[in-house]
N, C-alpha and C positions, 0 to 999 in steps of 0.2 A: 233877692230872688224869692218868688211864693213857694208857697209848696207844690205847687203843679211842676216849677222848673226843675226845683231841688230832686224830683222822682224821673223825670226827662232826664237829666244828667245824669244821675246815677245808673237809668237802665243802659245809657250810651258807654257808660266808662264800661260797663261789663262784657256790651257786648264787641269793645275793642281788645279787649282782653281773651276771652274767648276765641277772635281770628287770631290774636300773636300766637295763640299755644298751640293751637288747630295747626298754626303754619309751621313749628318748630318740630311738632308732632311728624308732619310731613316730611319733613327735613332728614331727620334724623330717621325715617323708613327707606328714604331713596340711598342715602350711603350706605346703609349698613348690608351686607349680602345675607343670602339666608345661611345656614349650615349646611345645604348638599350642593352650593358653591363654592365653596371655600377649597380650593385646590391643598392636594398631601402636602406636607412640610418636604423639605429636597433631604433627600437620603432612608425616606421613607420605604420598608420595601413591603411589599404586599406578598399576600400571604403562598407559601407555596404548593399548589396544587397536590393531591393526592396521586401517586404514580397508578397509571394503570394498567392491566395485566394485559397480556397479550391471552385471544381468545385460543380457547384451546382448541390441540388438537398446529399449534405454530410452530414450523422448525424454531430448534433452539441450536447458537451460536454452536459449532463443532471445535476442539479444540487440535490446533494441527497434530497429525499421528505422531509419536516418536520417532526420529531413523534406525532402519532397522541395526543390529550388531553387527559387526563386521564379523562374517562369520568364515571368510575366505583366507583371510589374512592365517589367524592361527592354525587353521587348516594347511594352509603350504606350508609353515613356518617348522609344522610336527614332521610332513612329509616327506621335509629335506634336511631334516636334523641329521649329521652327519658327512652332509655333502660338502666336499669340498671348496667348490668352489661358490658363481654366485649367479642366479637366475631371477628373470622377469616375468611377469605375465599379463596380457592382456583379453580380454574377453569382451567381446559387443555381444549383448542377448535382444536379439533383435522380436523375439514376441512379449518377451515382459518388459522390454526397454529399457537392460540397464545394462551398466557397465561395469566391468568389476578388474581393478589397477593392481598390481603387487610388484611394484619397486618398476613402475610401469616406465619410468622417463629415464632410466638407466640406460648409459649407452654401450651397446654391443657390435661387432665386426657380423656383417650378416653373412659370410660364407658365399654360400648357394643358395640361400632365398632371398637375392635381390636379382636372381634368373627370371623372377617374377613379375619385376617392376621393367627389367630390360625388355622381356614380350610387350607387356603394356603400355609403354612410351613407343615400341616398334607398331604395335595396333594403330597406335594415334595416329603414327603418320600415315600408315598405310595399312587401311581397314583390311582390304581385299591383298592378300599378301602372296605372293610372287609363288612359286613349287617350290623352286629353291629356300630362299624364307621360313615357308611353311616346312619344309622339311626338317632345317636349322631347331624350329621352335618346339617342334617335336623331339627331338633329340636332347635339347638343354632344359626342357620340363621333364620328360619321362624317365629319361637314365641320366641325368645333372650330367649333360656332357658339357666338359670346358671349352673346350676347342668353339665346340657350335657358338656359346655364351658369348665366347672373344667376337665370331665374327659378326654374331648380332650387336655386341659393344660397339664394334665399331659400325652399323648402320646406322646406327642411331645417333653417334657421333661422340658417343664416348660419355665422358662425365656432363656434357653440355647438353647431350639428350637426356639424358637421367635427372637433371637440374630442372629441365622445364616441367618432365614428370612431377619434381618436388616442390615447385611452385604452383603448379595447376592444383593440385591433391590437398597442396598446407601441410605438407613431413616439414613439419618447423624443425626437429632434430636429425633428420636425414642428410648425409653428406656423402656425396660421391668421391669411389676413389680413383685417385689418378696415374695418369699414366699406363692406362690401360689397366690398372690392378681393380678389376669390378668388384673382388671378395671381399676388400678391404674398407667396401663402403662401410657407416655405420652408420645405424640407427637404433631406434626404440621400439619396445612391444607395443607402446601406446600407436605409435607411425604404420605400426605395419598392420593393426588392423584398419586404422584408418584407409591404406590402400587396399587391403583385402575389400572392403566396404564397397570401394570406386568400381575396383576391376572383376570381380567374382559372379559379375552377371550371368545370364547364358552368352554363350559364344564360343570361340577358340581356345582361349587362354584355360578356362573355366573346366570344357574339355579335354585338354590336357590333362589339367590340375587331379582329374578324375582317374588317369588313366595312368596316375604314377605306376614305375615298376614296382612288382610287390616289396623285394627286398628294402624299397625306400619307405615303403607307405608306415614307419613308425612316426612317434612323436604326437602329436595331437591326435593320432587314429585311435590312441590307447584309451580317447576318453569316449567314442561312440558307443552307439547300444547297437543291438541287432536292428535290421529292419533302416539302419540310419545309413545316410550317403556321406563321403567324406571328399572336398577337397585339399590335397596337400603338396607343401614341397617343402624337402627338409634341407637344412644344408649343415657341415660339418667339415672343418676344417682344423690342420695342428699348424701351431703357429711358432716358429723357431726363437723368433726375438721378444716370446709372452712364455721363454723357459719352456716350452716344449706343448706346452697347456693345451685344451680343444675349445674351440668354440662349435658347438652344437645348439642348432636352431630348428625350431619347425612350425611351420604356420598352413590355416588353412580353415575350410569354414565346412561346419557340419550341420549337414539338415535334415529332416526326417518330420513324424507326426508328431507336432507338438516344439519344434524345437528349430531355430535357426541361428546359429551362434558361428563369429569371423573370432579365431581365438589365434596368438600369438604367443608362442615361450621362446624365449632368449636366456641362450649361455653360456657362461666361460668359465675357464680356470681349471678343470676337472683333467685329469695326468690321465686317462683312456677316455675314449670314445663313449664307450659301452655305460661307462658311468655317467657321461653328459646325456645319452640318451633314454638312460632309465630316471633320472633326476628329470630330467620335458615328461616323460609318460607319469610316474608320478604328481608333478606338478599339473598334469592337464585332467587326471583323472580327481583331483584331492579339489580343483575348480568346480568340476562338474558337481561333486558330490558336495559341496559346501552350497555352492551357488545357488544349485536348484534347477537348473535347465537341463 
């Protein structure tokens, strides 16, 4: 080879050398990714954002009030210290919407205030009620006559009418008694304001209720103020086979400015009358006065 060849050859080896490395050069830019390719490793967590404030001027979470003290409870508890026997209380406050229980689901023999449920199931059947009837209803609400009560018991059909009464209403603990013995029905303070609740609208019943004899009108009337209206009917029975015992009851709903309350006292066991029925006025006024209505 001259020397012409030998410089031929030699520029040709370089510049084949040259494309090999040019192409590996390439090569190895196409696989490789760049760095803000390259996906987080798995388990990676990214970083956690600053909390932010809520602007102001934002309700902030309230936390629910306390319940308030039972402040009814120790109040009857002081009122009847002494009392022999054992008494209920129910109370619905129908403007501040509560209820207020003391030994509420205890069951009691209702006397004479289940005269109130017998008109009531007698309305249902027959709104528009006979002279006759209406005369009956006045008699066994205003002056608790018995005689009248029996023959309304038995219009109504006895414990069978008083039954659908206690299904229609929900007295879950209300049982009628039988055999024509309607005093010996028993119930609850909590039942019987549930029916005072039902039946105490305007109308008949209601009317009566207003128009008890005064010598009756005790019992829950001890807890009105002046200027207040009272529904009521008390009942009061000695029971021979309970040792001689009374069961004194009285229920009925007082309304006035500022106030509409169906309140119920149930009681037994008390050896005189006069003691069961100072034990209901106590008890009804020591409500008021706790309660706040």
């Amino acid at each position: 080879m001259g020397r012409r060849g030998w410089w031929l050859g030699l520029a040709l080896a370089v510049l084949v050398a040259g494309a090999g490395l040019s192409a590996v050069r390439g090569q190895a830019s196409a696989s490789t990714p760049a760095a803000r390719d390259v996906p987080a490793a798995s388990g990676t967590t990214s970083p956690t954002p600053a909390p932010t404030e809520a602007p102001p001027g934002t309700p902030q979470p309230v936390a629910p009030a306390p319940a308030p003290p039972d402040l009814v409870t120790p109040a009857l508890d002081a009122a009847l210290a002494g009392f022999e026997g054992t008494l209920s209380l129910a109370v619905v406050d129908h403007v501040h919407g509560t209820t207020t229980l003391y030994h509420a689901d205890d069951t009691f023999r209702t006397a004479s205030i289940v005269k109130v449920a017998i008109l009531a199931e007698l309305l249902d059947r027959e709104p528009d009620l006979s002279d006759d009837d209406r005369a009956l209803a006045y008699q066994m609400i205003t002056v608790s006559d018995n005689d009248a009560a029996s023959d309304l018991w038995d219009a109504i059909d006895g414990a069978t009418g008083l039954t659908d009464l206690v299904d229609r209403l929900g007295l879950a603990h209300t049982v009628p008694g039988e055999d024509g013995a309607w005093g010996v029905t028993t119930t609850t303070a909590a039942d019987q304001v549930r029916l005072l609740d039902a039946v105490t609208g305007p109308g008949l019943l209601a009317t009566l209720m207003s128009e008890v004899n005064p010598d009756q009108r005790w019992g829950v009337t001890a807890a009105a103020r002046s200027g207040e209206s009272v529904l009521v009917k008390d009942g009061w029975m000695n029971w021979d086979d309970v040792d001689g015992t009374w069961s004194v009851n009285s229920i009925g709903r007082i309304t006035g400015p500022g106030v509409d309350v169906t309140i119920a006292v149930l009681s037994t066991g008390s050896t005189a009358e006069e003691d069961g029925i100072a034990a209901v006025e106590k008890a009804a006024t020591a409500a008021r006065a706790a309660g706040g209505w």
